[in-house]
C-alpha positions in Angstrom: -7.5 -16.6 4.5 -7.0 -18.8 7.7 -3.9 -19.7 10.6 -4.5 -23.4 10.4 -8.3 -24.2 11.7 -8.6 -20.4 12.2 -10.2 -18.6 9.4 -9.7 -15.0 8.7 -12.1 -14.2 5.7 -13.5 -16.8 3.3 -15.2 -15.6 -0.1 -13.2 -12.9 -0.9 -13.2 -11.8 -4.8 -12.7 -8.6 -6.5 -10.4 -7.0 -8.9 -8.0 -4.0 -8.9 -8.7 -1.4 -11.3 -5.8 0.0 -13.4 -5.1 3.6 -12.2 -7.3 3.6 -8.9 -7.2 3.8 -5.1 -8.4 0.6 -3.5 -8.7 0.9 0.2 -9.2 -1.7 2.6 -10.8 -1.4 5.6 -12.5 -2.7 8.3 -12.9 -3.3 12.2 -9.8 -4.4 14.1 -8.2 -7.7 13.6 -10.4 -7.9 10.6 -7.4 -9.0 8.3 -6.4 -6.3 6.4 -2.6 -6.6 6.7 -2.9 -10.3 6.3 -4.9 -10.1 3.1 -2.1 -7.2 1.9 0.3 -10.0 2.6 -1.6 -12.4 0.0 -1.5 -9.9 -2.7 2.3 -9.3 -3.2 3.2 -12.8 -3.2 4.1 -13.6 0.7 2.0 -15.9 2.2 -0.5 -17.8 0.1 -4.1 -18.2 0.4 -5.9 -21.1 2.5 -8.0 -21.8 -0.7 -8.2 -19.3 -3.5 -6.1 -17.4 -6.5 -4.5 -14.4 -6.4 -4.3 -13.0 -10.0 -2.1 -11.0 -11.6 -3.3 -10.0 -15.2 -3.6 -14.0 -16.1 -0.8 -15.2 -14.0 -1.6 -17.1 -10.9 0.9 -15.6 -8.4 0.8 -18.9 -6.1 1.0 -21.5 -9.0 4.3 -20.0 -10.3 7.6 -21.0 -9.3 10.0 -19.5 -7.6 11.6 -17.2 -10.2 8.3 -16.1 -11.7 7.2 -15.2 -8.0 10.0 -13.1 -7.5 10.0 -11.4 -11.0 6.3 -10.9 -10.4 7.1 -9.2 -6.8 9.3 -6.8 -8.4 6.6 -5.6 -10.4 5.2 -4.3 -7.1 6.0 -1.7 -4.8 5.5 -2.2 -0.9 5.5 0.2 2.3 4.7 -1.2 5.9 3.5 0.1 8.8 6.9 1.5 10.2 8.5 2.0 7.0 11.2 -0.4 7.5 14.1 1.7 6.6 17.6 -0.1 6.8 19.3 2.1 10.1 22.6 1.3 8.7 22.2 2.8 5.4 21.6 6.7 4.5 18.0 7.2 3.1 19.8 7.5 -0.5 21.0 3.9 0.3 17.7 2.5 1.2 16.0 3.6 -1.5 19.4 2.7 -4.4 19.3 -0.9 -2.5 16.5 -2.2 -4.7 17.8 -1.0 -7.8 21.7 -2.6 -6.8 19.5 -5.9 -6.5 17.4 -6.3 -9.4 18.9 -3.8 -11.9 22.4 -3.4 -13.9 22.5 0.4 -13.4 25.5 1.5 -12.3 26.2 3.4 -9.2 25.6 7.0 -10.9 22.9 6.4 -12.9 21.2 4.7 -9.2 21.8 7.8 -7.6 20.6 10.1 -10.1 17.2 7.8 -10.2 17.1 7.6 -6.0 17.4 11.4 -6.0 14.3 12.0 -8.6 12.2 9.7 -6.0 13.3 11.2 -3.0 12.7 15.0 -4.7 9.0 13.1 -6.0 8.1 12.3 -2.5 9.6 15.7 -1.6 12.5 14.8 0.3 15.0 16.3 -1.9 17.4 17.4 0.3 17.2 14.0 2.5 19.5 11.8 0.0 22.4 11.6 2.9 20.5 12.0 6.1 20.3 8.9 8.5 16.4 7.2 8.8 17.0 8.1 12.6 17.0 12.1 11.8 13.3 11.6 9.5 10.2 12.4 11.4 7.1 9.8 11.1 5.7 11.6 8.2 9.2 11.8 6.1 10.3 8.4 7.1 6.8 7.6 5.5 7.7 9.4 2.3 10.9 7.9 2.4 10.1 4.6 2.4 7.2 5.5 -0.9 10.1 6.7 -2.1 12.4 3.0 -1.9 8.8 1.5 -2.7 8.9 3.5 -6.3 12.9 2.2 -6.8 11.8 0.0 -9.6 9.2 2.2 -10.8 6.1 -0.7 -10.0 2.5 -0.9 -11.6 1.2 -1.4 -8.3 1.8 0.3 -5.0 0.4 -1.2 -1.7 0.6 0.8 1.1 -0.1 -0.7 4.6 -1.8 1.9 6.9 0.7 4.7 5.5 -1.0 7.6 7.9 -0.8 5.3 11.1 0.5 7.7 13.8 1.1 10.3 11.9 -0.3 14.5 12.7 -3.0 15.6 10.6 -0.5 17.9 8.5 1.5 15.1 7.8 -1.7 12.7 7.1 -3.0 15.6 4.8 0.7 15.8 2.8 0.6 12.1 2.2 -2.7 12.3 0.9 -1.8 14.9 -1.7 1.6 12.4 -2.8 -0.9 9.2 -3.3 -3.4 11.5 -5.6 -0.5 12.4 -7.0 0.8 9.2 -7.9 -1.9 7.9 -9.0 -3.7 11.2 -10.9 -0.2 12.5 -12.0 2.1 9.3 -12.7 -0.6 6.5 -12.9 0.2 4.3 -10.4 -2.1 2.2 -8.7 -2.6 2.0 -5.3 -4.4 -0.8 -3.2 -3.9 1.3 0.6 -5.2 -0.9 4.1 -6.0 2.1 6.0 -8.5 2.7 9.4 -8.1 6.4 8.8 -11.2 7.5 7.5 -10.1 10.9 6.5 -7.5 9.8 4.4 -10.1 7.0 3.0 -12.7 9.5 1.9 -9.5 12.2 0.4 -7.8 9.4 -1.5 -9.9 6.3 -2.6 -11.5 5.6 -5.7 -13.5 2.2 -3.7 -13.5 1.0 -0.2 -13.1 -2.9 0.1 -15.0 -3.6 3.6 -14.0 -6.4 5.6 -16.6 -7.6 8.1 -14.9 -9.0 11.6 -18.3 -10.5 12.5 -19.3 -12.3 9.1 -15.6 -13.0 8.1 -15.9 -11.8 4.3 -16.3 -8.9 2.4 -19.7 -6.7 2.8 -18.8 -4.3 0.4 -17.0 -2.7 -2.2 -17.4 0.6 -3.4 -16.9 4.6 -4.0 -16.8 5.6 -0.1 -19.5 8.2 -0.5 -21.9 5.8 -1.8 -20.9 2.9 1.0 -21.3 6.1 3.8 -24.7 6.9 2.1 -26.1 3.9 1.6 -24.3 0.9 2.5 -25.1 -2.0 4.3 -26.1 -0.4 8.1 -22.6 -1.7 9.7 -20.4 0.1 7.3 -22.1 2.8 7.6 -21.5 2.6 11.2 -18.1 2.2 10.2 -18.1 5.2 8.4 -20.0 7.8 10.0 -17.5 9.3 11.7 -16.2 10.7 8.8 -17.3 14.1 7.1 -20.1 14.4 4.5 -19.2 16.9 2.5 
């Protein structure tokens, strides 16, 4: 991963287990968010493959990329809800693009994702009237339009009150335990970390690779010593 002569992280390899959590974290300007970007297809590696099953997702063309993209689910930081559409819009828009449902049978399936992410009752209200944590939920919700294998989440408690953080928790177990979704979730949260994540993927600012990968429990216990600096903040039990 590099911005012309700048690199970012070099040496980076590991897979994403059907049916799990994989968090990645890591110190500021580590490149978390930049390496989310390199797994759903938007801005290729320096050197490298990203993989997906045994399809190289930067050696495709331009129609496999995008039919490959659609196979994945994405939330950023804000949430990136359309202002000019209702929240039922937003999350109908993805199936209007890629789909041939017609207008019913997208409102019927936009309504069962906003009731999944427990917004229910917010089919018609504006993105402006959401608070932090529903506009969060909302945008899981637009994320789940085409009903993805993967889900990648890009600090999805950032800002948000404990409550809130704690709810959003409960949805990505649920996800994932209840519907089997993966998840791969860029997070600095550590709460949400240790309540959600099958492994941690550690991203090292100083050494500019990965220093470990594993349940965060075991990285907290016995890790290398600067991840479990990273870490210690967080609860043991």
């Amino acid at each position: 991963m590099a911005f012309g002569d700048k690199m970012i992280q070099q040496d980076l390899s590991f897979d994403i287990r059907a049916g799990e959590v994989l968090a990645i974290a890591g110190g500021s300007g580590c490149g978390k968010s930049t390496l989310l970007r390199h797994l759903i297809g938007l801005q290729a590696p320096a050197k490298g493959r990203v993989l997906y099953g045994d399809r190289d997702l930067y050696a495709s063309d331009a129609a496999t990329l995008a039919a490959l993209r659609r196979e994945f689910g994405v939330t950023f930081q804000a949430g990136a809800l359309w202002s000019s559409m209702t929240v039922g819009e937003n999350v109908m828009l993805p199936m209007q693009l890629f789909t041939d449902m017609d207008g019913a049978a997208r409102e019927q399936e936009a309504r069962f994702k906003l009731a999944l992410v427990g917004l229910g009752d917010s089919f018609d209200a504006e993105p402006s009237a959401l608070s932090g944590g529903m506009t969060k939920r909302a945008a899981i919700a637009r994320a789940l339009a085409l009903d993805p294998a993967l889900l990648f989440l890009d600090e999805p408690s950032a800002g948000l009150d404990p409550l809130s953080s704690a709810h959003l928790d409960e949805l990505i177990l649920h996800l994932c335990r209840d519907l089997g979704t993966t998840v791969v979730m860029v997070s600095h949260e550590l709460d949400s970390i240790f309540a959600v994540a099958d492994r941690l993927l550690f991203l090292d600012t100083a050494t500019r690779t990965m220093t470990a990968l594993g349940p965060p429990r075991e990285l907290q216990a016995s890790g290398p010593e600067h991840v479990r600096d990273f870490l210690q903040r967080a609860p043991r039990t």
